[in-house]
C-alpha positions in Angstrom: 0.0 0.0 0.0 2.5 2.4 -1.3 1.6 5.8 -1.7 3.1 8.0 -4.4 2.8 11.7 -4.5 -0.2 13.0 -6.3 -2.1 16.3 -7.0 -5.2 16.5 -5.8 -8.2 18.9 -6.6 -9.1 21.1 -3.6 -11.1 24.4 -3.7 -9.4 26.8 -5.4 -7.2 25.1 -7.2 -4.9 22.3 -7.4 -2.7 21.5 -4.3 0.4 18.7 -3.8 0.4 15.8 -1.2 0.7 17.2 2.3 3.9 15.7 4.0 3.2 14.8 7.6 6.0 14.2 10.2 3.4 13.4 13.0 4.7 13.4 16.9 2.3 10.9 18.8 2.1 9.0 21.9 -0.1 5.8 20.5 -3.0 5.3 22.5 -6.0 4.6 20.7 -6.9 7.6 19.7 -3.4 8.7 18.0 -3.2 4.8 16.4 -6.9 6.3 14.6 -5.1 9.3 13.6 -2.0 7.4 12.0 -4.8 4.7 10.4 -6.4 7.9 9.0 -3.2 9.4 7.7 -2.1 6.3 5.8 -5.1 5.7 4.2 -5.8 9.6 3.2 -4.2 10.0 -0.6 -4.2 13.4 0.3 -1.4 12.7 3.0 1.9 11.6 3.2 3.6 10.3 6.1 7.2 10.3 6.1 7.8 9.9 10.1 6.8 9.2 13.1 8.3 10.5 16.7 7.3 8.0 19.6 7.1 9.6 22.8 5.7 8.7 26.2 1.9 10.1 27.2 -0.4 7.5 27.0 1.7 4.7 27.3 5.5 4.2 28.1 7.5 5.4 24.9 8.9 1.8 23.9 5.5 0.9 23.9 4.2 3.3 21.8 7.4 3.1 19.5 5.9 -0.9 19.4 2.6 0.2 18.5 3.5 2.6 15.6 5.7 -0.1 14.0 2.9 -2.4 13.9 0.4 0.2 12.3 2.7 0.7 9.6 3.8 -2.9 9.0 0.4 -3.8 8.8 0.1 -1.3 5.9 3.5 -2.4 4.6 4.9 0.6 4.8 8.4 -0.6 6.9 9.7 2.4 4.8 8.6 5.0 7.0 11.2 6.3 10.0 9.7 5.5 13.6 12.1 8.2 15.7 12.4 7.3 19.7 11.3 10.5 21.2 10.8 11.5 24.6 10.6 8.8 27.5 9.1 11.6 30.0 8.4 15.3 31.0 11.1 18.2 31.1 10.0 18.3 34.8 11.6 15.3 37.1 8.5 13.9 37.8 6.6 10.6 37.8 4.5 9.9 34.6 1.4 8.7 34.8 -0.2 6.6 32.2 -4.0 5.6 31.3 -4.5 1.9 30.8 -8.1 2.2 31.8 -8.5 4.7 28.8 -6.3 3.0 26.3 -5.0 -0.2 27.5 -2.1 -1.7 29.0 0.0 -1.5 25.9 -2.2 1.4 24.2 -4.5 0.1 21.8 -6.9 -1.5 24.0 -6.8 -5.4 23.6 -4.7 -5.3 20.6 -1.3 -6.3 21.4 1.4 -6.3 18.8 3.0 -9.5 18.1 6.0 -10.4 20.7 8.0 -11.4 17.9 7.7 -8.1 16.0 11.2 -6.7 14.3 11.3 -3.5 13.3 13.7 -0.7 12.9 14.2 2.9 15.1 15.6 5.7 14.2 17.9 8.4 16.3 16.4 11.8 17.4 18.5 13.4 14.9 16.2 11.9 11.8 14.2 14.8 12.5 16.6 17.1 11.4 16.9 15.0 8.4 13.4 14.9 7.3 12.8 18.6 8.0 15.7 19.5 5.9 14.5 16.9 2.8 11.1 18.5 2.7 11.5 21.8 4.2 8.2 24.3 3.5 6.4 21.3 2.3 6.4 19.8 5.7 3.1 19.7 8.0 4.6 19.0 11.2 1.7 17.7 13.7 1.9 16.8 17.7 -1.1 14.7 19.1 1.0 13.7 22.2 2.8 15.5 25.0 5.0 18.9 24.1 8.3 17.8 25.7 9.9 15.7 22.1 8.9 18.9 19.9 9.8 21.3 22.3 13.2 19.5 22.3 13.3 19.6 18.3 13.0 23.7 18.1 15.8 23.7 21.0 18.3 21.4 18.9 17.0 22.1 15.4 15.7 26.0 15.5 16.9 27.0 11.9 15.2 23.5 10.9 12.5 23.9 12.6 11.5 27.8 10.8 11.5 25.7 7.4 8.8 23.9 8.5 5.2 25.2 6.9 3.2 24.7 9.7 2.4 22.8 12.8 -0.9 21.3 14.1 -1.1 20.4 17.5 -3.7 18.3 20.1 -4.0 20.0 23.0 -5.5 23.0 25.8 -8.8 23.6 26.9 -10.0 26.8 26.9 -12.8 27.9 29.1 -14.3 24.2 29.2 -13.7 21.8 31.6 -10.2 19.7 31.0 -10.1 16.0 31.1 -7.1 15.2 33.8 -8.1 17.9 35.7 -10.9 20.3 36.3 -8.7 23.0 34.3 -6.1 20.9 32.1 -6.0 18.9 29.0 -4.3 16.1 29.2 -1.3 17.0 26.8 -0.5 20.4 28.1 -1.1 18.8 31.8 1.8 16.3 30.4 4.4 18.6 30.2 3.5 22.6 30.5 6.9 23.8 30.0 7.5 22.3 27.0 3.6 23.5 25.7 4.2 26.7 26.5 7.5 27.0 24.4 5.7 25.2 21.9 3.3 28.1 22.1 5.7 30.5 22.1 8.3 29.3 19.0 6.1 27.8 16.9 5.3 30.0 14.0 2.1 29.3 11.5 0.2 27.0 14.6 -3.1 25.7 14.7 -4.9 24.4 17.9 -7.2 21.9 17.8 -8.3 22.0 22.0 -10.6 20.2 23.8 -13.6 22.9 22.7 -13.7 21.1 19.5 -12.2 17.8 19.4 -14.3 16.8 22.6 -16.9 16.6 19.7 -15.3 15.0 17.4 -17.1 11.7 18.2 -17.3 8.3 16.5 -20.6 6.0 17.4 -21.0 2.1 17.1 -22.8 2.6 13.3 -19.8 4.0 11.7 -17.5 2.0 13.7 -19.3 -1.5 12.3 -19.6 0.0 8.6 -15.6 0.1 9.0 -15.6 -3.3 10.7 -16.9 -4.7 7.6 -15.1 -2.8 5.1 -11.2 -3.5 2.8 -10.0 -1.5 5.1 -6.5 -2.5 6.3 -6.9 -1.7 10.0 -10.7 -2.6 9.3 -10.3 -5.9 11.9 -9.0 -4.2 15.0 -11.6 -1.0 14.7 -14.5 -2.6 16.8 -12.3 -4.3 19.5 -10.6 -1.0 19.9 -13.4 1.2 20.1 -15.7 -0.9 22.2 -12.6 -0.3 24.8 -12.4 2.9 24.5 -16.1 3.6 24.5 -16.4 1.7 27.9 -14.1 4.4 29.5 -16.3 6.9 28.2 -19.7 5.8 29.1 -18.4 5.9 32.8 -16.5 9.2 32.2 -19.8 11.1 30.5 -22.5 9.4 30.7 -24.9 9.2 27.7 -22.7 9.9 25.2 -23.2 8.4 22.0 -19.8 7.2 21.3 -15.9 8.4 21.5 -14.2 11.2 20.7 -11.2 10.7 19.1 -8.5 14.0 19.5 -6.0 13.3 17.7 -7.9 11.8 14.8 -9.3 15.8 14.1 -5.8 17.0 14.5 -5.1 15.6 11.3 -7.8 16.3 9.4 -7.9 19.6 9.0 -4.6 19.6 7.3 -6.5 19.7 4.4 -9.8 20.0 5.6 -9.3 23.4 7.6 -13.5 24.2 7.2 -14.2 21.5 9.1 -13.7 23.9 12.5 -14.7 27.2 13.4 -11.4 29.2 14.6 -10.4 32.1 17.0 -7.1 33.8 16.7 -5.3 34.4 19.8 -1.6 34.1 21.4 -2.2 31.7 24.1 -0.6 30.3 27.5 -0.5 27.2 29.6 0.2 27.7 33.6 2.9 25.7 34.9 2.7 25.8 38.8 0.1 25.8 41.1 -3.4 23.5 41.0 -4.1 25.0 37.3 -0.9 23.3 36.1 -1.7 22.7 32.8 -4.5 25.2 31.8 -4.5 26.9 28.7 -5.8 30.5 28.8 -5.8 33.4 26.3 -6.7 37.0 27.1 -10.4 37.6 25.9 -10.4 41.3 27.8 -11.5 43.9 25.5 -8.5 45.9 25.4 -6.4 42.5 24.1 -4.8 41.7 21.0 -5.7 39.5 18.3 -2.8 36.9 18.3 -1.3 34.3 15.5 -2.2 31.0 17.1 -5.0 29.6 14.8 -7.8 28.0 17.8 -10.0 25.6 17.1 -13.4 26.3 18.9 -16.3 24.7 17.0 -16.7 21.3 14.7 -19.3 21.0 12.5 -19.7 17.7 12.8 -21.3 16.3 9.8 -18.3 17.3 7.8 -15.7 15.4 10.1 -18.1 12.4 10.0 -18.6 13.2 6.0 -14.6 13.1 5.9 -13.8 10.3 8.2 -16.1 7.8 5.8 -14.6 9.3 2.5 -11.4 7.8 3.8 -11.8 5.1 6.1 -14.3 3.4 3.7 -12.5 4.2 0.6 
């Protein structure tokens, strides 16, 4: 399942495969987004950085190798990132959410060889690609932070970077203030915030709405998809944390999956423009803010605020059931 690079009609005009270098902590929800990116024509991934978040980082290094061997795509670079937080602190992981390995009951094979790559790939692939690069971050801050700190000339070529994470005014999901990724590692968020030049935010305001339900989940199930065997197990898992976490939902949201999507499906989400923030001490660690006062600025930072859902769900089909 090869892809090669294509052109592909978008409104106004003809634009070239996105190249995606995609920082992730796999966890179901990421393990969507990277089943989403492979099978989107319109997307080309040429790396992945492994980091810890969701699960410990060799296990999530384990789980993106066997997404992409089961696409045969051994081609593409799995980078080790980060094994924890700037902050000498103890990580804590999520199995109830995702699993004691990170995509609920599926468990790579024990027997699985596959190849990693050094940090300094990164530089390699940003300076290959340069302004055609989408650079995207569904995991914890702390690996990309340390990119722009070892690579900042690199990291300028870059075209733009999407990242999974904040809540803004809403209610976090690790804490009564935090999202989960900024709550990860604040430091490295907020220099993320601060360095990163052409961002886009997708927080918790929109991608807490971004939710998949049992229907589209067994139209999958049954489909040529590649990854279509291990959707329902997967999801079922995920959907039980949910249930108990908000009751009467209707089915999962999956973050990281959104993250991606708008790369070339930026309509999909309603946007404000702000510079924003993420506290580091104190019981708000992790909160994302940005000054709404009258008197403020307009910033750079592209926020995500509102989905309109029928287009994510239109888009998730169009590719998934492709």
């Amino acid at each position: 399942m090869k892809k090669v690079n294509i052109y592909v009609e978008r409104k106004g005009g003809v634009s070239i495969t996105k190249k995606v270098l995609l920082f992730c902590d796999p966890g179901i929800d990421d393990s969507i987004a990277i089943m989403y990116t492979m099978l989107d024509p319109n997307l080309e991934l040429v790396g992945i950085v492994a980091s810890y978040g969701n699960v410990t980082q060799d296990e999530a290094t384990a789980n993106a190798a066997y997404l992409l061997q089961l696409a045969g795509r051994t081609d593409i670079p799995i980078i080790v990132g980060a094994s924890e937080p700037i902050q000498e602190e103890r990580v804590t992981f999520y199995p109830e959410i995702h699993g004691e390995e990170g995509i609920g009951p599926i468990q790579p094979p024990s027997n699985m060889v596959y190849h990693i790559y050094p940090f300094d790939t990164i530089r390699a692939i940003t300076e290959r690609y340069k302004d055609e690069l989408v650079i995207v971050d569904t995991g914890r801050s702390t690996s990309l932070a340390t990119a722009f700190i070892l690579y900042p000339d690199y990291m300028k070529m870059v075209d733009s970077y999407y990242i999974m994470g904040g809540a803004f005014f809403v209610p976090g999901n690790v804490t009564a203030l935090a999202e989960a990724n900024f709550y990860g590692d604040p430091t490295s968020s907020n220099y993320i915030l601060q360095t990163a030049h052409n961002l886009t935010l997708t927080p918790l305001n929109c991608t807490l709405y971004a939710v998949l339900t049992p229907d589209i989940i067994n139209d999958i199930s049954k489909s040529n998809n590649i990854y279509a065997f291990m959707m329902e197990p997967i999801f079922n898992y995920y959907f039980e944390f949910y249930k108990d976490s908000m009751p009467g939902i209707q089915g999962t949201p999956i973050h990281d999956l959104l993250t991606v999507m708008i790369i070339n499906n930026p309509d999909i989400v309603d946007y404000t423009y702000y510079d924003a923030k993420v506290i580091e001490e104190t019981e708000a660690r992790g909160m994302s803010y940005i000054d709404l006062r009258p008197t403020s600025k307009k910033g750079k930072t592209r926020i995500g605020i509102k989905l309109h859902y029928d287009q994510f769900i239109s888009e998730f089909k169009r590719v998934m059931l492709s």
